[in-house]
ZALO-241622 format. One record per residue: residue number from 0; residue in three letters; x negated, y, z negated of N, C-alpha, C in turn. Coordinates in steps of 0.1 Angstrom, whole numbers, plus 5000, padded with zeros to 4 digits. Each point is the difference from the previous one (the first is absolute). Example, Ala and Ser with C-alpha at 12.3 -4.5 7.8 and 13.67 -1.06 7.14 Angstrom:
BEGIN
<site 0, ALA, <4868, 4943, 4922>, <5009, 5012, 5000>, <4991, 5012, 5000>>
<site 1, SER, <5004, 5011, 5007>, <4991, 5011, 5000>, <5008, 5011, 4992>>
***
This chain:
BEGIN
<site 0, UNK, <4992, 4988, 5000>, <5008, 5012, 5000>, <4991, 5013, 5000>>
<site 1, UNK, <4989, 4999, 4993>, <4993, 5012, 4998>, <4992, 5004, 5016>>
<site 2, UNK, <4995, 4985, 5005>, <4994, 5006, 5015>, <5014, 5004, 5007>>
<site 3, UNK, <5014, 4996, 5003>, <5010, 5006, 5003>, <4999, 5017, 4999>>
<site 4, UNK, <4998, 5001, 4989>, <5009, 5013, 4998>, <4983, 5008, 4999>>
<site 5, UNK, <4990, 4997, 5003>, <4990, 5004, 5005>, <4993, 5004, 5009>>
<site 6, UNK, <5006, 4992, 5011>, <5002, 5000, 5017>, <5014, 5009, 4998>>
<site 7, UNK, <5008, 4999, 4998>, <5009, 5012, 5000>, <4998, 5013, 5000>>
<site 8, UNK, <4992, 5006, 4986>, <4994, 5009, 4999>, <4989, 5008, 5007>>
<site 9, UNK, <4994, 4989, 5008>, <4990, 5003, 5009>, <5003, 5006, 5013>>
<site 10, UNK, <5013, 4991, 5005>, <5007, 5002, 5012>, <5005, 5014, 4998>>
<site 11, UNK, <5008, 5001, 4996>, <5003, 5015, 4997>, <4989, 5012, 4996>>
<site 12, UNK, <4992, 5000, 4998>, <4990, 5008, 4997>, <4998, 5001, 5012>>
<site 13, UNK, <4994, 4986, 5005>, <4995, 5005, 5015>, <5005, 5006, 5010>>
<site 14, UNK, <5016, 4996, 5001>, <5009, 5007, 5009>, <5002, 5012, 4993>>
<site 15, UNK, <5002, 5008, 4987>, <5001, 5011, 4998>, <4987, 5009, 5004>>
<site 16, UNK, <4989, 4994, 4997>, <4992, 5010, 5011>, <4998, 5000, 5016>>
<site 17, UNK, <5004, 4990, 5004>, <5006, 5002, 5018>, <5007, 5009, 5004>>
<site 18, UNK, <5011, 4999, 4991>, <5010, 5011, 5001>, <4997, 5011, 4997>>
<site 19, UNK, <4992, 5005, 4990>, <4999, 5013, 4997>, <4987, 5001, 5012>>
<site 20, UNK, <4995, 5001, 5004>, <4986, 4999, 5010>, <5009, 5004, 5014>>
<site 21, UNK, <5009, 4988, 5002>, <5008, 5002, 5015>, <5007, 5015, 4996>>
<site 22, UNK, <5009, 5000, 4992>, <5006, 5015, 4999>, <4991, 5014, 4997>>
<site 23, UNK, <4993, 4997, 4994>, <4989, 5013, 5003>, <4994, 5000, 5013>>
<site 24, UNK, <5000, 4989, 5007>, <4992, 4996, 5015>, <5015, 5009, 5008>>
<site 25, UNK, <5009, 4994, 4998>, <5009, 5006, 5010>, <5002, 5014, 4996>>
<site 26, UNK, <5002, 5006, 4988>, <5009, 5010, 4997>, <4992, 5010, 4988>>
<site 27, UNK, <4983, 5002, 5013>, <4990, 5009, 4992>, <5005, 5014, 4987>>
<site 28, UNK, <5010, 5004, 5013>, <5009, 5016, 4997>, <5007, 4998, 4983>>
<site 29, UNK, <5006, 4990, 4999>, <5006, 5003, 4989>, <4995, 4992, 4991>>
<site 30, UNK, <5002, 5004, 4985>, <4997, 4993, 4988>, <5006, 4986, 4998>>
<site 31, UNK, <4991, 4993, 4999>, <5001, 4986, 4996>, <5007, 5000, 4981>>
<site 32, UNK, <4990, 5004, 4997>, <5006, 5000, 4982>, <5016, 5009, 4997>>
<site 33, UNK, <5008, 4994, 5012>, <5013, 5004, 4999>, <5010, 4992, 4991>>
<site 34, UNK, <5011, 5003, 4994>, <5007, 4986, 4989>, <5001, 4998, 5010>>
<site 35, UNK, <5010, 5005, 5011>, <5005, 4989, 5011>, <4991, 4989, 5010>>
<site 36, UNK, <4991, 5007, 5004>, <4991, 4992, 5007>, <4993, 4989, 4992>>
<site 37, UNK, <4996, 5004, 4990>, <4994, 4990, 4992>, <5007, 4988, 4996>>
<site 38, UNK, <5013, 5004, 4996>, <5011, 4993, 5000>, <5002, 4988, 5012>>
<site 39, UNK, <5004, 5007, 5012>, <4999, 4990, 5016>, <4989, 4992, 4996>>
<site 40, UNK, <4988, 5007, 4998>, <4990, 4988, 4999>, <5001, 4991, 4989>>
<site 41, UNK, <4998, 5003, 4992>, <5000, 4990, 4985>, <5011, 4989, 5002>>
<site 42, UNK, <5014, 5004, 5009>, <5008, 4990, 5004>, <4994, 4987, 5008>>
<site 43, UNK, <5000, 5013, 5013>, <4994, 4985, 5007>, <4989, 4993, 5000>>
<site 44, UNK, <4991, 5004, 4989>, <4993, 4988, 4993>, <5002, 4994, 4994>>
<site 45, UNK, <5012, 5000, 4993>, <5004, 4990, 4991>, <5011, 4990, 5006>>
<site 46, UNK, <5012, 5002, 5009>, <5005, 4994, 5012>, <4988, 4991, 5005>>
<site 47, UNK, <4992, 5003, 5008>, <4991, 4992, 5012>, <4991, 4992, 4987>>
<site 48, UNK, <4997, 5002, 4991>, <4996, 4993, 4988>, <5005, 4988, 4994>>
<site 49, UNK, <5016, 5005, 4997>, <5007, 4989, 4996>, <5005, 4989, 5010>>
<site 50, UNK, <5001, 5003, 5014>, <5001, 4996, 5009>, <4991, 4988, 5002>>
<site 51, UNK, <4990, 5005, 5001>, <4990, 4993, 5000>, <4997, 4992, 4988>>
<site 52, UNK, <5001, 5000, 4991>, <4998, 4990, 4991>, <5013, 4988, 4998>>
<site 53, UNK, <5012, 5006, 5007>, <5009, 4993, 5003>, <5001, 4989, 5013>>
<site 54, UNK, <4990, 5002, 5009>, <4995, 4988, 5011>, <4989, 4991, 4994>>
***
């Protein structure tokens, strides 16, 4: 259970900094340390995360 939720934690880390990298890559102009933005992202690292630990 612990490597589980280990690899979980990992996954998401790593997709949370993809994400934030891609959106600063696409969308230089505006502030990233937005609630909202940050928010999109923090989601869909955790979606494509859970997902994935779910296959």
């Amino acid at each position: 259970m612990t490597e589980f939720l280990l690899a979980l934690l990992f996954t998401f880390v790593i997709l949370l900094v993809i994400f934030y990298v891609a959106y600063k890559l696409l969308l230089p102009e505006k502030k990233i340390i937005n609630t909202k933005n940050l928010a999109i992202i923090f989601a869909q690292a955790v979606v494509i995360a859970l997902l994935l630990s779910v296959i």
